[in-house]
N, C-alpha and C positions, 0 to 999 in steps of 0.2 A: 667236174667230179671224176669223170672218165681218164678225163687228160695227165689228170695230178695221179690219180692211182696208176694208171701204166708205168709214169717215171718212177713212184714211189715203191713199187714193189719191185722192180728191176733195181732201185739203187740198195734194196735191204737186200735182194736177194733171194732164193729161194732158202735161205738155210734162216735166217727171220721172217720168212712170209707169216708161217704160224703166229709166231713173237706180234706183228705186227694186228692182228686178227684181234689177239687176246687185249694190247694197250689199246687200240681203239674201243673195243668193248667197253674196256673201264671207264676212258675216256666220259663214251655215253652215260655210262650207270652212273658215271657221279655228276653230270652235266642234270640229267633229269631228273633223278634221284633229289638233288637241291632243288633246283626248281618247283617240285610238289613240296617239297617240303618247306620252302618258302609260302608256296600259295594255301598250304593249309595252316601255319603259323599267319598269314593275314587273315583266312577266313572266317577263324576261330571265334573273334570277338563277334559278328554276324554271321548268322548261318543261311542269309538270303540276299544274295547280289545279284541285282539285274535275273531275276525271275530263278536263278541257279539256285540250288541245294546241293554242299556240299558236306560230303559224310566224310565221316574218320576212317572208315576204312577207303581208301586212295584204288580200289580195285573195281570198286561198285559206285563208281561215282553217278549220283541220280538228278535227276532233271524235271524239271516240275515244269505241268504244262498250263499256263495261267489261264486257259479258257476252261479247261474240263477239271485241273488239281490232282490231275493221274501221274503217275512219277514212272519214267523210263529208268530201272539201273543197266549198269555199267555187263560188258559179257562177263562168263564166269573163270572165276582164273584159270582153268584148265583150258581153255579155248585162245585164252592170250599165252601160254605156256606154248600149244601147239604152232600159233604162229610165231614163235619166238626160236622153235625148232626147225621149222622152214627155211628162216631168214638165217640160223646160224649155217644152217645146212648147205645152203647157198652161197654166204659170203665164206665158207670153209672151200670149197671147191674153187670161187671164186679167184679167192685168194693163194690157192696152189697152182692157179693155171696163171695166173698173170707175167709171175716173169719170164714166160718164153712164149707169150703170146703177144703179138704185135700188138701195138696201139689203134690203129685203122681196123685191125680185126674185130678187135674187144670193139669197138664204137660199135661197128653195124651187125655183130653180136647182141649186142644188148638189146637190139629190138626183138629179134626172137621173140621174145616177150608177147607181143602183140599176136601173133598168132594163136601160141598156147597159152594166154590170160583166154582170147573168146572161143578157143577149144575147150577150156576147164568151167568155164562161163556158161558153156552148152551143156556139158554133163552136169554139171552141180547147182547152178542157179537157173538152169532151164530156159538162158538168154540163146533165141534165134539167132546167129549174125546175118545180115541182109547179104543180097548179093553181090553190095560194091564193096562193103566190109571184107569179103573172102579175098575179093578179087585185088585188092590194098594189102592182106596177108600175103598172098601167094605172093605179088613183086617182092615184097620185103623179105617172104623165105629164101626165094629166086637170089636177091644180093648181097643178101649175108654168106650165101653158099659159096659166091662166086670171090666174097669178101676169104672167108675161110680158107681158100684153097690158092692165096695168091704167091704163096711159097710156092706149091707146083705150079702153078702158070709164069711166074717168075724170077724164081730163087730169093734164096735168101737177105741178098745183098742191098736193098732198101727195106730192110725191120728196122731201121732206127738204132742199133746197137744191140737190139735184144736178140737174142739166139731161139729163134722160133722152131717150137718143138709139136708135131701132129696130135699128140694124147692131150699138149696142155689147151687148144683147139677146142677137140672134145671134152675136156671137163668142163670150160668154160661156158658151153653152150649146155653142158649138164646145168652149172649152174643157173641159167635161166629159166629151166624150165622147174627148178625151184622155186624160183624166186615168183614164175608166174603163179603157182598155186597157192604161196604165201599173198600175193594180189589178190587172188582171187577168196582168198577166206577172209581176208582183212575185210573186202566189200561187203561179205556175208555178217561177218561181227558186226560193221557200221550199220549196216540194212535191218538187222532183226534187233541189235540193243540199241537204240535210241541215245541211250547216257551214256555211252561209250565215248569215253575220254581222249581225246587223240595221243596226249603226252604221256597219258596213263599208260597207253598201248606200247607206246616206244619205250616206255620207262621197263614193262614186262619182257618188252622183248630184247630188251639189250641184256640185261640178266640173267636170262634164258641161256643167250646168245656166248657170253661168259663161261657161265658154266658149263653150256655143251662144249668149249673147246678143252677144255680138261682131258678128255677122255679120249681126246683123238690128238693131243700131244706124241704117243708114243709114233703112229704113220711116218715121223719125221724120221726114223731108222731107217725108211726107204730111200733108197739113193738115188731118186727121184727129186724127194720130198727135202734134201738134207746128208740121208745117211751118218746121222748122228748114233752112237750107242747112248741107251737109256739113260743111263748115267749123265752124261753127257747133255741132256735137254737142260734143267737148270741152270747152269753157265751158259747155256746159249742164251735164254731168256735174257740173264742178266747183261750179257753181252749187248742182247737187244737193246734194253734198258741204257746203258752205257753209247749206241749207237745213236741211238733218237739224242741224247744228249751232246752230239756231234763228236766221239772219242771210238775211238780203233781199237778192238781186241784183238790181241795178239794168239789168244787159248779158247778152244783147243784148233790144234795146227794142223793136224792129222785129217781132217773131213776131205771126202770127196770133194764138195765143192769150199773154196778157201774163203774166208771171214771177209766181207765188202771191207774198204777205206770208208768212212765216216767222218762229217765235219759238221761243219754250221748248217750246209744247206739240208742235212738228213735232217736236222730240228726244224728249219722252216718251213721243209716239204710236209714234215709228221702236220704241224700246226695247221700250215694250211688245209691238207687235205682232210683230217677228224674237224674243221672248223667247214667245211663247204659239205663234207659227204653229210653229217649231220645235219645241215640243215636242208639237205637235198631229200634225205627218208623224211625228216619229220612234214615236209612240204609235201612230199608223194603221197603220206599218213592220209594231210590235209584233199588232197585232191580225190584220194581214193572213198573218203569221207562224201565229201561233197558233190560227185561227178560219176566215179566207177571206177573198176580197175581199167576199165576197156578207158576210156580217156587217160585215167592214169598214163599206160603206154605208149597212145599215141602222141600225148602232149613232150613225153620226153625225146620222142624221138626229133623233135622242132629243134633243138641243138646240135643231130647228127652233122648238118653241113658244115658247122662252126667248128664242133670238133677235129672235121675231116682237114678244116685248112690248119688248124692251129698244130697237129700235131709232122704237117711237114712247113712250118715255119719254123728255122734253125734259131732266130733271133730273140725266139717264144718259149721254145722247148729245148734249147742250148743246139749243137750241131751234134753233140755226142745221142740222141734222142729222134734229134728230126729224121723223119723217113722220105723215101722216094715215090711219088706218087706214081704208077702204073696205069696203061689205059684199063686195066682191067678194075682198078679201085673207082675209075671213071664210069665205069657201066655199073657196077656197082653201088656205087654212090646215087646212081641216076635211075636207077631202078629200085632202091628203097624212098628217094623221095618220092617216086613219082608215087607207090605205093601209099606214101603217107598224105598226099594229096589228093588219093582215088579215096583214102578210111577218112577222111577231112572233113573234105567237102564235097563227095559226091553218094554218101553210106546213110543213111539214116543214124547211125551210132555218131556220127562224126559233127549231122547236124543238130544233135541235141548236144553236145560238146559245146557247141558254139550259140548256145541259148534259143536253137530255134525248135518249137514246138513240134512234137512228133510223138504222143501219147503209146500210138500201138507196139512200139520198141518196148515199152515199160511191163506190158501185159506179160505172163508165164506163157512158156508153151505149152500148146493143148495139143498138139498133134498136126497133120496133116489137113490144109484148109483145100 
């Protein structure tokens, strides 16, 4: 997911990042959107499968509990609304930082996450993290830092083609720390509404996620962002539109930065990537459900090392893409795994991850023992 989004937004560009933001959205809202809508044209003729109750309103979906007949529903739409503002919130920053953030960056960027899910975990669900827990964050903040800053220890000259820029850096790692708080309420909806739907969730928040970018369209007159005049967003859109379709706009000609070349591979890349990122959220949905946001994080980070070789294999990510590996991406690299090896298997959170019993993790904190 990681690898595909770095090419993909560097081949749209930053003057369609937005553009791009918005047609995945849809993507999802009609992917999901069908899907409920399938499952509740099957349900219809029974209103009891395999112990479920399902209701017509698709937001309270309720769950019967066959020993006691007590029925969990669904959270209330304001709370799937709020995390739908999270997750745009995120993938809006996200998505403005990526073209001139390196690919190796964004990778061990994206754990971030793991620190600020059991920082947000501590304040709002009142989860302790143990001591080898902390001490598995601290490496992983340690080599993201060291990940972040390989332009100045470096230069520029292995980004892979991208033109790495310090702000798009920082917003990216803004965006995580979004994205960890939308983790960490998703846990809370799963934990307190019992019939909380998983698809239902993803179906609220890509819709959400939709309409929040409406309103943050105009940003793109930053010349930063685009440096588009108002007017002028429209025909970008469609331009967009016309791009994912593999075709080259010519208008308008005037922008600071000038319109990408566009062909077959910008439609293969769209597909592939709205077909893996989706089912990468709806799987994270599933695990955050089943496990926690705190697993959540650490289980994605299991792909860091794969991402880290794929994206300086010329043969994988074309040569125009592939980056220069640094010893600095090296300690780097070696310092969030080993980080994810200390939250694993040596933290109490990491051994209830991995099915082994450890009850007193589960307990609230009460204070100081």
């Amino acid at each position: 997911d990681i690898v595909l989004g770095a090419i993909l937004f560097d081949r749209f560009t930053e003057v369609y990042a937005q553009y791009l933001n918005q047609a995945t959205a849809l993507v999802y809202c009609i992917a999901s959107s069908s899907f409920l809508f399938y499952r509740w044209l099957a349900q219809r003729p029974s209103q009891q499968f395999n112990n479920r109750v399902a209701t017509a309103d698709i937001g309270h979906a309720c769950v019967a509990d066959g020993e006691e007949g007590s029925c969990h529903r669904g959270a209330p739409w304001s709370l799937l609304v709020v995390v739908g503002i999270l997750n745009g919130s995120s993938n809006f920053l996200l998505a403005i930082a990526q073209p001139h953030t390196p690919g190796l960056t964004q990778s061990l960027l994206s754990l971030l996450g793991v620190p600020f899910v059991m920082a947000l975990s501590f304040l709002f669900l009142h989860r302790r993290p143990s001591a080898w827990a902390l001490v598995g964050a601290g490496l992983i903040v340690v080599g993201t830092v060291i990940s972040g800053l390989r332009a100045v220890l470096n230069g520029s000259s292995g980004d892979g083609g991208i033109s790495a820029l310090w702000y798009s850096v920082v917003l990216f790692a803004c965006g995580q720390v979004v994205l960890a708080g939308e983790k960490v309420l998703e846990e809370h909806v799963f934990g307190n509404f019992l019939g909380q739907d998983t698809m239902v969730m993803f179906c609220w928040t890509m819709w959400v996620q939709f309409f929040l970018y409406l309103p943050l369209l105009p940003t793109q007159t930053l010349d930063e962002l685009g440096g588009l005049q108002i007017s002028e967003i429209p025909q970008v859109i469609l331009d967009g539109v016309r791009c994912t379709l593999g075709m080259t706009s010519a208008e308008p000609s005037d922008l600071p930065h000038a319109l990408p070349a566009c062909d077959l591979s910008n439609t293969l890349l769209f597909l592939s990537y709205v077909t893996v990122d989706m089912s990468c959220y709806f799987c994270g949905l599933y695990v955050i459900k089943k496990r926690g946001a705190n697993l959540m994080v650490i289980a994605s980070s299991l792909a860091l090392p794969l991402q880290q070789v794929v994206f300086c294999l010329p043969f994988l990510v074309t040569k125009q893409y592939a980056e220069k590996l640094y010893l600095s991406d090296g300690v780097a690299l070696l310092l969030v795994s080993l980080g994810y090896y200390v939250y694993q298997w040596l933290s109490t959170e990491g051994k209830i991850g991995r099915a082994v019993e450890h009850p007193k993790l589960l307990e609230p904190m009460h204070g100081p023992e």
